[in-house]
N, C-alpha and C positions, 0 to 999 in steps of 0.2 A: 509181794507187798499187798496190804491190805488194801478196801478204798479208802477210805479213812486216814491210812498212810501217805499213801500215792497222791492226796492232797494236798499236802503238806511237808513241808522237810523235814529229813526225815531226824528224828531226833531231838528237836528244836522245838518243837508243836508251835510252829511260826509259820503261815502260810504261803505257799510254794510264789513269790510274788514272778516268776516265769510268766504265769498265765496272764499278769496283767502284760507284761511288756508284749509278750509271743501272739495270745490272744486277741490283745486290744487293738494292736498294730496290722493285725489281718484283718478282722472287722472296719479299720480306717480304710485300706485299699481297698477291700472290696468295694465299701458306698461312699468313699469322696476322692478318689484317687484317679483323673482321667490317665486313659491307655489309649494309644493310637495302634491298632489292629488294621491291617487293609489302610482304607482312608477314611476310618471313623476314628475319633475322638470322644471315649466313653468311660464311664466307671467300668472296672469287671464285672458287674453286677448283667448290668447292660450289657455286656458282650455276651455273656453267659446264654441269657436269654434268646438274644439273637440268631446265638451259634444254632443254638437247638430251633427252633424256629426255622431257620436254614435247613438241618439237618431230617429233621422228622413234622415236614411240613403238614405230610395227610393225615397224621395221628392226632394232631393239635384239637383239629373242630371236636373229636368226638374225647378227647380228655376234658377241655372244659365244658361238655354237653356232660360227662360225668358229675365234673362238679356241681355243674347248674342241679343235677338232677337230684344230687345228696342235696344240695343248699335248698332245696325246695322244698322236699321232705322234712328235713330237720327239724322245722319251728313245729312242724304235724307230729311229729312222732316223740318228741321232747316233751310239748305241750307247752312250750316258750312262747307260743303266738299266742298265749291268754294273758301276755304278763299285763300289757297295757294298749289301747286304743292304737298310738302307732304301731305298735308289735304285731299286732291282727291285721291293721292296713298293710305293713310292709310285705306279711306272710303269705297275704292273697298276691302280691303284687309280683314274690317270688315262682310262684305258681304259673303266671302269666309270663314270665322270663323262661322257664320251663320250654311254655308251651312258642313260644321265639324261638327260642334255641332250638327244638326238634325243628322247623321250618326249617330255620336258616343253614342246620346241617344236611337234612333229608334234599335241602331244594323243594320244597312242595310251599305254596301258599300263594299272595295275590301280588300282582307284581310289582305296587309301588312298594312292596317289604325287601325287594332284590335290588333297588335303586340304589347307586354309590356311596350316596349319601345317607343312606339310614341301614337297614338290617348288616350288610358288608361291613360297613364303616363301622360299627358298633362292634363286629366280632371279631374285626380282621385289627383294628387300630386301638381297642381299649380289653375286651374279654379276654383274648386268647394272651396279650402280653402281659395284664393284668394277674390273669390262671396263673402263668406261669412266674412272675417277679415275687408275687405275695409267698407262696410257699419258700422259692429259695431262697427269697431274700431274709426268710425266717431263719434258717439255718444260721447266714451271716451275723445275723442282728443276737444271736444269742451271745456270739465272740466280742461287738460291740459294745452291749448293755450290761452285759452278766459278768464282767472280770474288772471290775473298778473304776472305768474309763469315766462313765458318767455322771459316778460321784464326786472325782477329782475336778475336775470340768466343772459341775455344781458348786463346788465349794469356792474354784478360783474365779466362776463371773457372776456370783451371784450380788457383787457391788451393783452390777449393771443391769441383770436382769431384772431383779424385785422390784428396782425401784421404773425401770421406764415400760416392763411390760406387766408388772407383777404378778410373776410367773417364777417357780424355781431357777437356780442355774442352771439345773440339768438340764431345763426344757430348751436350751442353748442346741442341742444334741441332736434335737428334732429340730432346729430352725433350717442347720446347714442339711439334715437328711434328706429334706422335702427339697430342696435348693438341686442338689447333687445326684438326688436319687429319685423318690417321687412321691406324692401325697400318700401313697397306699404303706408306701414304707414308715414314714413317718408316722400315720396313724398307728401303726403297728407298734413301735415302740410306744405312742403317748398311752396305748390299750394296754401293753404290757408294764407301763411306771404307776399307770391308773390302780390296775389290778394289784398290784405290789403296795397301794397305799402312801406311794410319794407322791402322786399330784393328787387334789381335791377334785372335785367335780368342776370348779370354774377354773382351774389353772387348766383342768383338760378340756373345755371347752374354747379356751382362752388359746390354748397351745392347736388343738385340732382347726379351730377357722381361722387363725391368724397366723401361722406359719407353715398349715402342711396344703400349701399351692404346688404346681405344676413345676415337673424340672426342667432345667435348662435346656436338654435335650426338646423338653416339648417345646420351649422357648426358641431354640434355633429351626424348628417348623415354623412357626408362626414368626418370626425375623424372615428367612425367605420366601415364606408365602406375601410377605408385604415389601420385599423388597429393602427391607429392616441388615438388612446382613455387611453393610457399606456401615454399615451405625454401630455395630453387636455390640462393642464393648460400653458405649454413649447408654445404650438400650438397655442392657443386662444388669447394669447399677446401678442405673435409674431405676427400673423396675423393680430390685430388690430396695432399693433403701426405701420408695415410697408404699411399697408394701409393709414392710413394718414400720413404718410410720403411721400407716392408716391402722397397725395394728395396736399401736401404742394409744392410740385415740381412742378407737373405738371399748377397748379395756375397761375404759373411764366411761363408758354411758351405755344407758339399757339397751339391748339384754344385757348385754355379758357382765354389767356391774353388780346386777342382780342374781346374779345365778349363786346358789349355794352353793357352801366349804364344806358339802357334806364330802364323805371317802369311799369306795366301792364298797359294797355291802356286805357283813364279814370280814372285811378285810381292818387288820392293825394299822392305823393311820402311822407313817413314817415320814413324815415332813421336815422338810432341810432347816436346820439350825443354824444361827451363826455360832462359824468357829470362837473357842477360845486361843489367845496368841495366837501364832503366827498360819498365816492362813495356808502357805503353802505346806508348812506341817498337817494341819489341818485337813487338809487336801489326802494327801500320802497315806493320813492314820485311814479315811474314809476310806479310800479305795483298800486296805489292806482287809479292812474287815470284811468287803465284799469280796473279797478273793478267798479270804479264810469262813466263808460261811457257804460256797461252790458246793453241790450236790456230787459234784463230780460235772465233769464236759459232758460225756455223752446224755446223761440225763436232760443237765442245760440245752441240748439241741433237742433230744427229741421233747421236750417239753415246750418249745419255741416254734420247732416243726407243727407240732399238732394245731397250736394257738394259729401259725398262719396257715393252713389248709381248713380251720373253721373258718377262719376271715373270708378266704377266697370264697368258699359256697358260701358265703351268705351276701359279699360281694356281684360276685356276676350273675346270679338271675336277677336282682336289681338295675343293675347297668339293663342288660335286654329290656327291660318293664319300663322302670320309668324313664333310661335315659331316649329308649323309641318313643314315649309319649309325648316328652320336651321336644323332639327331634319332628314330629307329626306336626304337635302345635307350631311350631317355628314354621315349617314350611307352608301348612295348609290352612293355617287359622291366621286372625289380625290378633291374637292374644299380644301379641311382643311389641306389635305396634303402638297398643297402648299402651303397655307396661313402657315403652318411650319414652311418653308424654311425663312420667315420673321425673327425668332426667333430666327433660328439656330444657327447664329454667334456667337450669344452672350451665348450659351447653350452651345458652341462647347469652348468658349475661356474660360469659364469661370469651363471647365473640370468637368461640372457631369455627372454622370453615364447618360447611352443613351442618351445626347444630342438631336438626332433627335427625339425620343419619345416624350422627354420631351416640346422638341419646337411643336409638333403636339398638344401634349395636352394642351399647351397655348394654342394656337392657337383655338383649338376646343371650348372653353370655351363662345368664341361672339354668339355663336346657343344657347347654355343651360349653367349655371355652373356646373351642374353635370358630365354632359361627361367626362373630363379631368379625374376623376374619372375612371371611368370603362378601362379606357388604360392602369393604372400604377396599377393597383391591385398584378399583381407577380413583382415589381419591390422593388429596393434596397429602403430602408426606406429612406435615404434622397432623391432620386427621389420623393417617397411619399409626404413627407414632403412641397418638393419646388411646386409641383402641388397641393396642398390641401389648402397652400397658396395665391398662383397665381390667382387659381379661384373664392375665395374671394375678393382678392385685385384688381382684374381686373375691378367690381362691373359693367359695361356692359354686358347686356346679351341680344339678341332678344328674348328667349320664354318668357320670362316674365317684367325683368325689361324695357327692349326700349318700348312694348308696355303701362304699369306700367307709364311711362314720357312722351310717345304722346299721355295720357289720360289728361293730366292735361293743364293748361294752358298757361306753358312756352314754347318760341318758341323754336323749336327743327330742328336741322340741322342731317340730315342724315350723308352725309358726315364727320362733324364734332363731332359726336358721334363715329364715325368709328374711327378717328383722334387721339382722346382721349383715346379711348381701346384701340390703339396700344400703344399711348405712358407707359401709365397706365401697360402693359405685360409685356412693356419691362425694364421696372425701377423694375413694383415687380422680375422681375426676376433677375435681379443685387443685389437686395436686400434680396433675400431669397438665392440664390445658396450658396455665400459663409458661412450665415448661418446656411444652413443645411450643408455642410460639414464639418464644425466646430462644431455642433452638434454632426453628426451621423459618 
């Protein structure tokens, strides 16, 4: 049988819809479907990673010291690092991740770089599981995005979506991804719906800072690092609902109201219609077309494959660069202290316990989201509570998620990245204070 055939049924020239159901349903397991393996509770995705991890622990440092190495070279050798001013800044920055990475795999350099808390922490807790989630997770996400799932989906919450985040339904897809899986993933598909010419430039900006936050998984760290784990469930929905609430707000005022409806460059804009009749028809025709317009699977993968093995090298010598320089300033400079004093007002009127702690540890959160973390460990459980919060909902970070979004394709404003995590600190934190003190 031809490919052409093999498509499709055969006879019918009606498309093989197998691959929605067969397809779509194993891209669902993989990234929202927890598995209890051992005494972990994880997507397969997660385990996957793990395993391997587990299994070929001494290979890891020097596969993503490959990647770093390709992702460093690339913008040089391409000639992408002239596209624009960030592009040259990031490109030198990748360079500098490079030169981390050989350190931190060789062991040679100065010793506060070996401290637990910075060069380790950096390679051991974000690069190497990073390296390794972004590419396989690529594979997966092609069984997800590619066989109809996310148009059907599009079409049946797009009541809900336009109007409170406005944002496709589809970008529905990417809200539970990032929730279940993790910010890297989810960028990955909004880079992929980008490129494809269904989101606009502000539905992906909109979709990348307002819903591709930390997953649960990273959430059940930081629940036990604060003793949060007696709460998890109190914790877990709180977090999510005021996270997108702060996202539905923030949608409505600058930047992100302003950001242009331009479409990635070249690319046929394909923006979601409303259905005529009945939507759940409507639904069924979408996803059929996208199943009947399939290159074939194997293409679809390794055309998914490649997109996340560029992500990842352009990802982790970032993470090494800038997420050590966040990680430097935090520890050895008063930068975060004053960045604080931004918070404080609203910390200070809104009468939680330490106030000024509390407005540091927002604050601290734009370098890593864990820090915020490690300040409020002997504090009062609703302090706890409003920081374990905060640093979820904040969903900007430099050590991993800004470099994470100047991997991918969407244009990215330094500035107004900054913009947006402020406003994003200050609304979670209007919205968690009074409910941790009515909690706790």
């Amino acid at each position: 049988m031809s490919t052409a055939t093999s498509d499709q049924q055969v006879g019918t020239g009606k498309p093989a819809m197998w691959k929605f159901f067969v397809l779509s349903a194993i891209g669902i397991l993989m990234f929202f479907v927890p598995v209890t393996i051992g005494d972990r509770s994880t997507i397969p995705l997660d385990h996957v990673v793990s395993w391997l991890r587990a299994e070929i622990p001494a290979v890891l440092p020097w596969y993503a010291l490959a990647l770093i190495a390709a992702g460093a070279a690339y913008p040089w050798v391409s000639g992408t690092w002239r596209r624009d001013r960030t592009t040259t800044v990031f490109s030198v920055l990748r360079v500098l991740g490079l030169v981390v990475g050989v350190m931190l795999v060789l062991g040679v350099g100065p010793a506060w770089l070996f401290e637990d808390d910075m060069g380790p922490f950096l390679l051991n807790a974000l690069v190497i599981p990073v390296g390794l989630l972004v590419p396989i997770g690529a594979v997966f996400l092609a069984l997800l995005v590619g066989y109809g799932l996310m148009e059907l989906v599009g079409v049946l919450v797009r009541p809900f979506m336009v109007p409170v985040f406005r944002t496709p339904g589809r970008s529905a897809i990417d809200a539970v991804a990032s929730f279940v899986g993790s910010y890297s993933l989810a960028l990955l598909i909004t880079n992929r719906v980008y490129l494809e010419g269904k989101y606009n430039r502000r539905e992906s900006m909109t979709i990348a800072t307002g819903f591709s936050t930390v997953s649960a998984t990273f959430m059940i760290v930081v629940a036990g690092a604060l003793d949060l784990m007696g709460h998890w469930t109190l914790y877990f929905w709180s977090t999510l609902v005021i996270t997108f609430l702060v996202t539905a707000v923030t949608v409505r005022v600058w930047p992100l109201s302003r950001e242009p409806d331009d479409y990635a460059p070249g690319v046929t804009p394909r923006p979601e219609q409303d259905p005529e009749g009945s939507r759940l028809g409507a639904a069924w025709r979408a996803a059929r077309a996208t199943v009947a317009a399939d290159p074939g699977v194997g293409r679809t993968v390794l055309a998914n494959l490649k997109d996340g093995v560029l992500m990842a090298m352009a990802i982790l010598p970032s993470i090494l660069s800038v997420g050590l320089i966040g990680l430097v300033l935090a520890k050895y400079t008063p930068v975060f202290d004053w960045l604080g004093y931004l918070f404080y007002p609203i910390t200070w009127a809104l009468q939680i316990p330490e106030p000024l702690l509390v407005a540091k540890a927002a604050a601290l959160g734009i370098s890593e989201m864990f820090l915020p973390a490690a300040l409020v460990t002997e504090s009062a459980m609703s302090v706890k509570f409003v920081v374990a919060v905060v640093c979820v909902s904040q969903v900007i970070f430099f050590s991993a998620m800004v470099p994470s979004l100047l991997g991918t394709q969407i244009p990215v404003s330094i500035p107004r990245l900054l913009a947006i995590w402020f406003v994003r600190v200050a609304l979670s934190l209007v919205l968690a204070i009074p409910l941790a003190l009515w909690l706790f």
